[in-house]
TORKE-474383 format. One line per 2 residues: number of its first residue (from 1); for each residue x, y, z of C-alpha. Coordinates in nm, 4 decimals. Each point is the difference from the previous one (the first is absolute). Layout:
# TORKE-474383
NUM> X/Y/Z  ...
This chain:
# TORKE-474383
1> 13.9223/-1.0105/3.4901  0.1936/0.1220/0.2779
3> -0.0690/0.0372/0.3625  -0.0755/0.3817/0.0293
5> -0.1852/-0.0426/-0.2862  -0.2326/-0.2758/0.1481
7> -0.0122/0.1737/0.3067  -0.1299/0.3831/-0.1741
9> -0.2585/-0.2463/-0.1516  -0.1326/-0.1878/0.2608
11> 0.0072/0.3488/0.2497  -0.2657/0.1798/-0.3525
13> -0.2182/-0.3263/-0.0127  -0.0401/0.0661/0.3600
15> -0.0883/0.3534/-0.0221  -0.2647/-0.0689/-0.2991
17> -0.1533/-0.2754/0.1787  -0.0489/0.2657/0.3322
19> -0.1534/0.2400/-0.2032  -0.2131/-0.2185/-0.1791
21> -0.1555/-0.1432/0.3180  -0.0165/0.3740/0.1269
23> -0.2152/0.0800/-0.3433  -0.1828/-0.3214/0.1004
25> -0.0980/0.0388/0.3274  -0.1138/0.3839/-0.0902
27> -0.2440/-0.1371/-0.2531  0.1825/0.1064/-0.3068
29> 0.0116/0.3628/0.0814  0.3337/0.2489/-0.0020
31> -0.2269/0.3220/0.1001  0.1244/0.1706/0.3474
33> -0.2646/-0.1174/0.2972  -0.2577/0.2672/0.0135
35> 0.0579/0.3735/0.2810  -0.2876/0.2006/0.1257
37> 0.1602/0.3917/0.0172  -0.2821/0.2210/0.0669
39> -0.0044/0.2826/-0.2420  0.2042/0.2967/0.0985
41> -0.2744/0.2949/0.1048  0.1414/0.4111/-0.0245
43> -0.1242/0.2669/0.2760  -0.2258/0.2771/-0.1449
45> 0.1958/0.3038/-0.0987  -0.1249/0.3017/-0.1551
47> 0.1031/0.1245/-0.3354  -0.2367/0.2899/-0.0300
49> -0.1098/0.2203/0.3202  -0.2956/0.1759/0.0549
51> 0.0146/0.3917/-0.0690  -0.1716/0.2945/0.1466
53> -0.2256/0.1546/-0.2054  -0.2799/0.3267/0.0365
55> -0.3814/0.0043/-0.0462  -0.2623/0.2286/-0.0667
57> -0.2371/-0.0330/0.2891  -0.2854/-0.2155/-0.1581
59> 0.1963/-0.2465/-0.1268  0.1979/-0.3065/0.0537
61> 0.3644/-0.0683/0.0009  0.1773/-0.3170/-0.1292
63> 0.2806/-0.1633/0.1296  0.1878/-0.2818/-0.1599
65> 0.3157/-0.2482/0.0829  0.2393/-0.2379/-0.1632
67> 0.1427/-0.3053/0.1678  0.1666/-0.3109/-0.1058
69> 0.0569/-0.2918/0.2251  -0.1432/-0.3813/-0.0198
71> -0.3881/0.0316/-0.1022  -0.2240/-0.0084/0.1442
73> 0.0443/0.3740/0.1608  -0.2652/0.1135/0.2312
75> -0.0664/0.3907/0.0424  -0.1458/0.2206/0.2963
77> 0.0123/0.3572/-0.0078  -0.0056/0.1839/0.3024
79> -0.0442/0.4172/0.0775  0.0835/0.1987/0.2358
81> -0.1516/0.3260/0.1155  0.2677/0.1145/0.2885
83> 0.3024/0.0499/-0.2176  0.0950/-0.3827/0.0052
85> -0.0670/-0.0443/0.4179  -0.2099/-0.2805/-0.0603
87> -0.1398/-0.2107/-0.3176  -0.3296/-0.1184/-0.0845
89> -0.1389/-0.1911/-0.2671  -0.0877/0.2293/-0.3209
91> -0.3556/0.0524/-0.0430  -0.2156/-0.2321/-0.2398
93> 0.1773/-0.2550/-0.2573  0.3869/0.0261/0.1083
95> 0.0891/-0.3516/-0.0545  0.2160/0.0254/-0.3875
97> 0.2302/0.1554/-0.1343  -0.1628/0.3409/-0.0866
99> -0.2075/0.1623/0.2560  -0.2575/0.2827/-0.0969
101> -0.1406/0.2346/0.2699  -0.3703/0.1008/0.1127
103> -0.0955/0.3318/-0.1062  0.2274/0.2580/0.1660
105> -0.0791/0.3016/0.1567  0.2205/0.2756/0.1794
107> 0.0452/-0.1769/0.3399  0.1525/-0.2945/-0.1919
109> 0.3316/0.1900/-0.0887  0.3026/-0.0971/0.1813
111> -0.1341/-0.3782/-0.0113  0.3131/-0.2155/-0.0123
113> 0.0260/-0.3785/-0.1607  0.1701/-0.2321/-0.0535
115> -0.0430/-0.3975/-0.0803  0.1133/-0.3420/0.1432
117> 0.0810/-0.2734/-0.2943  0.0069/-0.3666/0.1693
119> 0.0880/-0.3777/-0.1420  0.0982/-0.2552/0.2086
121> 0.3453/0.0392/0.0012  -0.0469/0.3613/0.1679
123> -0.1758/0.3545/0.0035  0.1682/0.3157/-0.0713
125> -0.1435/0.3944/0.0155  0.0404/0.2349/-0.2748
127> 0.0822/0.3746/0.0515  -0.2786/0.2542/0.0711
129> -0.2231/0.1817/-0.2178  -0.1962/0.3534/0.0797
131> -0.2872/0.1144/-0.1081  0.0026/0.3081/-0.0668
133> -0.4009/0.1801/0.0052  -0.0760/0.3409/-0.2181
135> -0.3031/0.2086/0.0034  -0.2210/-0.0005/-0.2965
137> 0.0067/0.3174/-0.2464  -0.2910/0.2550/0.1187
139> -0.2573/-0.0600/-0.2187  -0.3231/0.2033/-0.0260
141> -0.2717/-0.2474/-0.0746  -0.3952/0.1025/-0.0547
143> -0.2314/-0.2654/0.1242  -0.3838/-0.0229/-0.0352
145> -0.1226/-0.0427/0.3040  -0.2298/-0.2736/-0.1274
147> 0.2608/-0.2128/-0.0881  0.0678/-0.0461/0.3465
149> -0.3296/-0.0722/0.1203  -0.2993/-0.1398/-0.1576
151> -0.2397/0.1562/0.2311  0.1370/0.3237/-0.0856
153> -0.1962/0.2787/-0.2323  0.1796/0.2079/-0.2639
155> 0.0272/0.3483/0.0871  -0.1186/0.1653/-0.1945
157> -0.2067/-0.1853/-0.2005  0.1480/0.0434/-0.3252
159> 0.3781/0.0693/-0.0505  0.0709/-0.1652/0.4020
161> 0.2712/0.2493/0.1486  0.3032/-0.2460/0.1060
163> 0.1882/-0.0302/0.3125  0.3173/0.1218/-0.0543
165> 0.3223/-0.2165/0.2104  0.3666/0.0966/-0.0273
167> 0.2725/-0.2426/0.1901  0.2963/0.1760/0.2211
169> 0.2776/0.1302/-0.2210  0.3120/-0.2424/0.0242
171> 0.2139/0.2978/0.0613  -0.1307/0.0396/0.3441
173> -0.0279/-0.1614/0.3136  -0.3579/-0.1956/-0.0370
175> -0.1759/0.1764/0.3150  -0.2753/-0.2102/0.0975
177> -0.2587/0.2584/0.0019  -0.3135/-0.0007/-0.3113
179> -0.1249/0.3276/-0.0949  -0.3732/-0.0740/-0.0929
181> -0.1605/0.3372/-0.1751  -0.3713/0.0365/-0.0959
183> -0.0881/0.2637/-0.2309  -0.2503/0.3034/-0.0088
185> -0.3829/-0.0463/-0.1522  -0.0009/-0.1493/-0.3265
187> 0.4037/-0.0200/-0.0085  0.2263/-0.2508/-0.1129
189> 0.2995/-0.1905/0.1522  0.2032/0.0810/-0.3044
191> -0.0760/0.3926/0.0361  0.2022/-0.0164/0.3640
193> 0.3614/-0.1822/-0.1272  0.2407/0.2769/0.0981
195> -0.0953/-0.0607/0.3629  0.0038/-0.3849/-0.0626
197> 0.3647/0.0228/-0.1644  0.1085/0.2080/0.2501
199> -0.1070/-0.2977/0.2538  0.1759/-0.2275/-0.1968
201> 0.3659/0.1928/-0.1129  -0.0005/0.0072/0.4785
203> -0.0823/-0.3846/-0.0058  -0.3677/0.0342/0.0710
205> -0.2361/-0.2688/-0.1859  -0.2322/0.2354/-0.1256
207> -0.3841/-0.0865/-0.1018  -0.2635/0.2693/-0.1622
209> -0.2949/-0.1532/0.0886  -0.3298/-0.0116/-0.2192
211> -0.3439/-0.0429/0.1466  -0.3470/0.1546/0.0314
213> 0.0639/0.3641/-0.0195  -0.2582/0.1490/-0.2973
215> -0.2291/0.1390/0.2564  0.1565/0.3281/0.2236
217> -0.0524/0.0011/0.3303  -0.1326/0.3355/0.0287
219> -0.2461/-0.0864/-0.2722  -0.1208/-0.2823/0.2390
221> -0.0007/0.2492/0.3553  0.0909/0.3522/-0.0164
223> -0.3819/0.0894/0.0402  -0.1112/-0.3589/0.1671
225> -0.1358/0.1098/0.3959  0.1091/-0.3373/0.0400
227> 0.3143/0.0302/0.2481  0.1803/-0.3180/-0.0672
229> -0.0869/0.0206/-0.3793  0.3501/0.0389/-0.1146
231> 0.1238/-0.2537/0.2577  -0.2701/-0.2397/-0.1666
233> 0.0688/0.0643/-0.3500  0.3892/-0.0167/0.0701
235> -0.0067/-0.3514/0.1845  -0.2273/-0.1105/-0.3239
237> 0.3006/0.0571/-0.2482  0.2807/-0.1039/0.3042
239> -0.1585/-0.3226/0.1368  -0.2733/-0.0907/-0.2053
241> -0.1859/0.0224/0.3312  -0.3587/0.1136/0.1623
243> -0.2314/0.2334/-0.2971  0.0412/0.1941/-0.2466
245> -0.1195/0.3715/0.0555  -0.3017/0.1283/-0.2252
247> 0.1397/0.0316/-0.3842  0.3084/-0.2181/0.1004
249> 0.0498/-0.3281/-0.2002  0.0689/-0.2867/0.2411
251> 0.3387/-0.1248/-0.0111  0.0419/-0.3638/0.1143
253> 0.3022/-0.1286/0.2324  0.1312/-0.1488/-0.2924
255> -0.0059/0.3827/-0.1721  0.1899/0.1293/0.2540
257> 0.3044/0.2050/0.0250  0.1384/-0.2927/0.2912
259> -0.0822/-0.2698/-0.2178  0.0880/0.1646/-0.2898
261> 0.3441/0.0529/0.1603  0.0130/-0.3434/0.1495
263> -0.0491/-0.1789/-0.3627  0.2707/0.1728/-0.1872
265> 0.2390/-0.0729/0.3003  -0.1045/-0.3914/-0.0615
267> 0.0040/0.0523/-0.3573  0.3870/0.1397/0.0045
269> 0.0837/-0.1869/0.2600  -0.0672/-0.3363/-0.2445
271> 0.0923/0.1661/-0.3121  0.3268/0.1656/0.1274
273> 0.1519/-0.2097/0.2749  0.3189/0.1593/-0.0010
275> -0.1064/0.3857/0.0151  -0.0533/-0.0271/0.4001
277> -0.4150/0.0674/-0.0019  -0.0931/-0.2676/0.2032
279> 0.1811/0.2117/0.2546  -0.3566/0.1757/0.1068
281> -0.2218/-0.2689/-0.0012  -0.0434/-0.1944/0.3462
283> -0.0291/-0.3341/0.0362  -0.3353/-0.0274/-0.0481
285> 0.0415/0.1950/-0.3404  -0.1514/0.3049/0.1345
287> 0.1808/0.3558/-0.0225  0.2609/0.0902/0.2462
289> -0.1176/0.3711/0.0591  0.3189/0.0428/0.2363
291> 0.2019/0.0107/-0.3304  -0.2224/0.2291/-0.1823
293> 0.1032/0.3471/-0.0702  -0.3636/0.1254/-0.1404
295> -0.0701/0.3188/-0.1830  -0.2671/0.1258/-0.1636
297> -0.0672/0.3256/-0.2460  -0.3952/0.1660/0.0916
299> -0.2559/-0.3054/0.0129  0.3213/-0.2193/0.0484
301> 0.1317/0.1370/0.2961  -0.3270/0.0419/0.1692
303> -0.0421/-0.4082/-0.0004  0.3681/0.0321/0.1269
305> -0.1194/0.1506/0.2826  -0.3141/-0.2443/0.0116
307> 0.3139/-0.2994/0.0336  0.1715/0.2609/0.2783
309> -0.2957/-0.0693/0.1945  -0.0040/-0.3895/-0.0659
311> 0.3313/-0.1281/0.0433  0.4020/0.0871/0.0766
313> 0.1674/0.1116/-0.3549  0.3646/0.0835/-0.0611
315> -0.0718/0.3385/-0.0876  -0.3290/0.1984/-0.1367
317> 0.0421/0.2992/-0.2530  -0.2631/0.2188/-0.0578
319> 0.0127/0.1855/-0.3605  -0.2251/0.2665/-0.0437
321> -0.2594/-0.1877/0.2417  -0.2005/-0.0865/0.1299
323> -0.3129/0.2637/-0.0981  -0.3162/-0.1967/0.2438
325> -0.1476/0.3517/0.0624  -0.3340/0.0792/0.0122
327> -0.1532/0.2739/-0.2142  -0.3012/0.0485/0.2260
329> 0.1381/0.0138/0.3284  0.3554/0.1459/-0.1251
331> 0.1822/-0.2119/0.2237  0.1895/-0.3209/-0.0729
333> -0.1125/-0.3659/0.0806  0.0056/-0.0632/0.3576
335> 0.1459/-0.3731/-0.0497  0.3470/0.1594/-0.0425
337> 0.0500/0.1437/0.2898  -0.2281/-0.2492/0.2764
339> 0.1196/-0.3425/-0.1793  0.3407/-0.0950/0.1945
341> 0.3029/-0.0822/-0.2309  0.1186/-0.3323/0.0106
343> 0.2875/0.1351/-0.2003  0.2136/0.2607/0.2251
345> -0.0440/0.3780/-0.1147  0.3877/-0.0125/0.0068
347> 0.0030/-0.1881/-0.3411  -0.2351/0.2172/-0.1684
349> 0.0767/0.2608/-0.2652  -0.2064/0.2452/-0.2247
351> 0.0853/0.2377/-0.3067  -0.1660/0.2490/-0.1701
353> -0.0426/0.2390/-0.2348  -0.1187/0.3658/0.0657
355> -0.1458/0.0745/-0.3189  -0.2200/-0.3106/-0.0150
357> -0.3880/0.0288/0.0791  -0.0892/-0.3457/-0.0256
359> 0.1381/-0.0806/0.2975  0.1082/0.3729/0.1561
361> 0.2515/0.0122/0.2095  -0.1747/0.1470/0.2602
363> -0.2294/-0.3453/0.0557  0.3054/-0.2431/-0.0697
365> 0.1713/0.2036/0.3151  -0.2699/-0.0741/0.2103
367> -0.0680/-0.3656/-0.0704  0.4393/-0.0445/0.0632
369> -0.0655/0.2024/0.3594  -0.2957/-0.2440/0.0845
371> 0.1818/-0.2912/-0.0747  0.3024/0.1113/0.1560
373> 0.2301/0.1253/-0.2535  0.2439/0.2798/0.1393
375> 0.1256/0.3183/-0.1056  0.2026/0.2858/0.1236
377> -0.1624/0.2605/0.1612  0.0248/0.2243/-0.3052
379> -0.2128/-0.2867/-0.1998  0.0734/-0.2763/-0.3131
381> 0.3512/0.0641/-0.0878  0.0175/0.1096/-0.4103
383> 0.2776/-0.2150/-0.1232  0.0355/0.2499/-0.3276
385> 0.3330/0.1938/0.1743  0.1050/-0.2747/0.2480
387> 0.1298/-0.3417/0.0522  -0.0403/0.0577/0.4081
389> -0.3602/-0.1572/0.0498  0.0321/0.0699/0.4244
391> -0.1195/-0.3325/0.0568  -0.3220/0.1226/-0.1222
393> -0.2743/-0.2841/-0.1159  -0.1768/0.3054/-0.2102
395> 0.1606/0.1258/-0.2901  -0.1558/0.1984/-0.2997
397> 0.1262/0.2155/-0.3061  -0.0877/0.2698/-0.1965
399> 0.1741/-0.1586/-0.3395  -0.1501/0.0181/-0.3243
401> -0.1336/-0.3105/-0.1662  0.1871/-0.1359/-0.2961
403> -0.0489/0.2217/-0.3121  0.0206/-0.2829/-0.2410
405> -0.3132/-0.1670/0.2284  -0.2600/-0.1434/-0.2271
407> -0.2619/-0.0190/0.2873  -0.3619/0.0932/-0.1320
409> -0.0504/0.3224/0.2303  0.2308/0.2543/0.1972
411> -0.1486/-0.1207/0.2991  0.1242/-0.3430/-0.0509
413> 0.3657/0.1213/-0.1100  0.0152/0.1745/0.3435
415> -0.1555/-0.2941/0.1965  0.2344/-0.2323/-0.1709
417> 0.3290/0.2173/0.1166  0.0990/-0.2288/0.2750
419> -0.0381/-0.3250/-0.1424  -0.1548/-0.0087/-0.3300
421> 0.3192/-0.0794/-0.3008  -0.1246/0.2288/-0.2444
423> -0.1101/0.3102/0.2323  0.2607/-0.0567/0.2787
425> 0.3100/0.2431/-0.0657  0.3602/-0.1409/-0.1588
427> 0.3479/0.1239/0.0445  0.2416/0.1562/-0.2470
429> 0.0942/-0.3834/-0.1597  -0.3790/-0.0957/-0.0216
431> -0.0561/-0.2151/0.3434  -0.2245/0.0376/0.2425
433> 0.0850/0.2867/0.2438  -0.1490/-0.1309/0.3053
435> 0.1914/-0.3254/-0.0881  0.3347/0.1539/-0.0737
437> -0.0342/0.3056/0.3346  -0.0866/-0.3213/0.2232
439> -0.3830/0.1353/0.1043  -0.0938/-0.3663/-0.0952
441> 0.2629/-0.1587/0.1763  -0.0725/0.1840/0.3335
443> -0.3795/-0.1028/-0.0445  0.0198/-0.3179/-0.1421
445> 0.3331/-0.1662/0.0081  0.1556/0.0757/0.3552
């Protein structure tokens, strides 16, 4: 053996006996010592954003997001209500990944949101979403107006008459105002819809009211020597309030036409959130009379003058009323003219008919003077040749009833004319003429 050759073996044994004392001294292990790298953690980032989306007042509206990032993602979803000035936390559970919305109504529309996904390695926003907030279809709904109220009594009897409630059209500017009409003796809600549809094609919530009318007035006073009789009777059916006159049934304050009124405005309030009723209730869930636009056709619109006297409405529309005249005396109740309105004169409107005798002209003229309705000098303007009412709060025609009118007598055809759907007159197409020439409008809808 040569001398390199000892030497190459000499340097390996060396190098084998260094490694084997390394393997040694490492107790027999050739594994890497152990690291401690904390696992890498990503940012949030959104995949999916939310998107704006429109509503049908009453409902809710859903919004949703994607994200991707290290879990575990947190979620808060914010609104805002000034166009994105300033951010609040969204209403009830906002706190995943899809947020759903109270109940909506009108005033919601224009809400902006958006939402705020968090981990620990950062927080990020995601674009914003609008709600957009439609009004309901109108819908003409009849109601009993038991099913509102327990304490309430079917009129009549047998075969109840239903209130009758239509919602603003959706074409139209919603305007705040509810048209509340009460029908003649013995009518129904549902035989008064033109007027009611005509409230509700302007943007009026419109209501025809049932409640205890089976009993005229007349039949109750015109012969009574009893001043205040019809003022009795009449706060009976209105209030529920004081006595009943001799042959009146007693009508409790459940039975009457205020809480009659107030009831259905709960009841559609909680069964139709999104159609705006709540609108005329006040806080304490009574009726807001200063929103009230209140007709009423013969027995109706003398208890609209009864509320005239009791508190501020809107408006107050006399059709073919009020009749409190006295057969004996042949004058008219005194409590027209000495009770004070509470209710200006200025927003107070009547409209007759000159061919009807169950509530002639001729009286209906002289309860509007007492009360404070005015007129040119000339008298109630006839709106049957012109659309120029000079301001007048009087008006009257001389228009046949409907000839198709199925009422029972002549007498009722003609005292139906101004109100009434199947006596009051139609146009060329079939509608309503007073609708269509705007006589309604100027009473009821200004």
């Amino acid at each position: 053996m040569n001398t390199v050759t000892v030497r190459l073996a000499a340097q390996w044994l060396g190098s084998f006996m260094a490694a084997l004392a390394l393997v040694a001294c490492s107790g027999g292990s050739s594994a890497p010592p152990a690291t401690n790298t904390p696992p890498l953690v990503t940012a949030p980032v959104i995949v999916t954003q939310p998107v704006s989306i429109s509503v049908t007042a009453g409902n809710t509206a859903s919004f949703t997001v994607t994200a991707s990032g290290t879990a575990t993602l947190s979620y808060l979803w914010q609104q805002s209500t000034d166009a994105g000035s300033s951010w609040a936390s969204a209403s009830g559970a906002a706190t995943s990944a899809s947020y759903i919305t109270p109940i909506n109504t009108l005033s919601q529309s224009g809400t902006r949101y958006r939402v705020q996904v968090s981990n620990s390695a950062g927080t990020i926003t995601s674009s914003v979403a609008v709600l957009t907030v439609t009004a309901p279809a109108s819908t003409e709904r009849q109601v009993n107006a038991t099913t509102t109220d327990a304490a309430i009594t079917a009129v009549p009897a047998s075969a109840e008459a239903p209130h009758v409630a239509i919602n603003p059209s959706p074409a139209v500017s919603a305007r705040g105002k509810l048209l509340v009409f009460l029908p003649g003796t013995q009518g129904r809600p549902s035989q008064y819809t033109y007027l009611l549809r005509a409230g509700a094609a302007r943007g009026f919530h419109a209501i025809g009211l049932n409640y205890f009318n089976q009993t005229a007035m007349g039949a109750l006073c015109q012969l009574s020597v009893d001043p205040d009789c019809y003022w009795q009777a009449r706060n009976q059916v209105v209030f529920g309030s004081g006595l009943p006159v001799t042959g009146q049934t007693a009508v409790t304050p459940a039975d009457s036409i205020v809480n009659r009124l107030n009831k259905l405005l709960i009841w559609l309030n909680t069964t139709q959130p999104g159609e705006g009723w709540g609108q005329y209730l006040l806080p304490a869930n009574t009726v807001d009379w200063s929103k009230v636009v209140l007709a009423g056709h013969s027995q109706g619109g003398g208890h609209v003058a009864v509320l005239v006297k009791s508190v501020a409405l809107a408006r107050a529309v006399y059709f073919s009323s009020p009749e409190d005249w006295n057969e004996v005396t042949d004058k008219p109740a005194t409590w027209i003219a000495l009770r004070a309105n509470v209710t200006p004169a200025s927003l107070q409107f009547g409209f007759g008919s000159d061919d009807d005798i169950l509530v002639p002209n001729a009286h209906a003229f002289v309860h509007w003077t007492a009360l404070g309705l005015t007129k040119p000098a000339s008298g109630p303007v006839l709106v049957d040749s012109t659309t120029s009412y000079a301001g007048s709060q009087q008006l009257r025609t001389a228009l046949p009833y409907n000839p198709t009118s199925n009422a029972l007598t002549t007498t009722l055809k003609y005292h139906g004319v101004t109100v009434v759907d199947v006596s009051t007159p139609v146009d060329s197409s079939g509608k309503p003429l007073f609708d269509t020439n705007g006589v309604w409008a100027y009473l009821c809808f200004q």
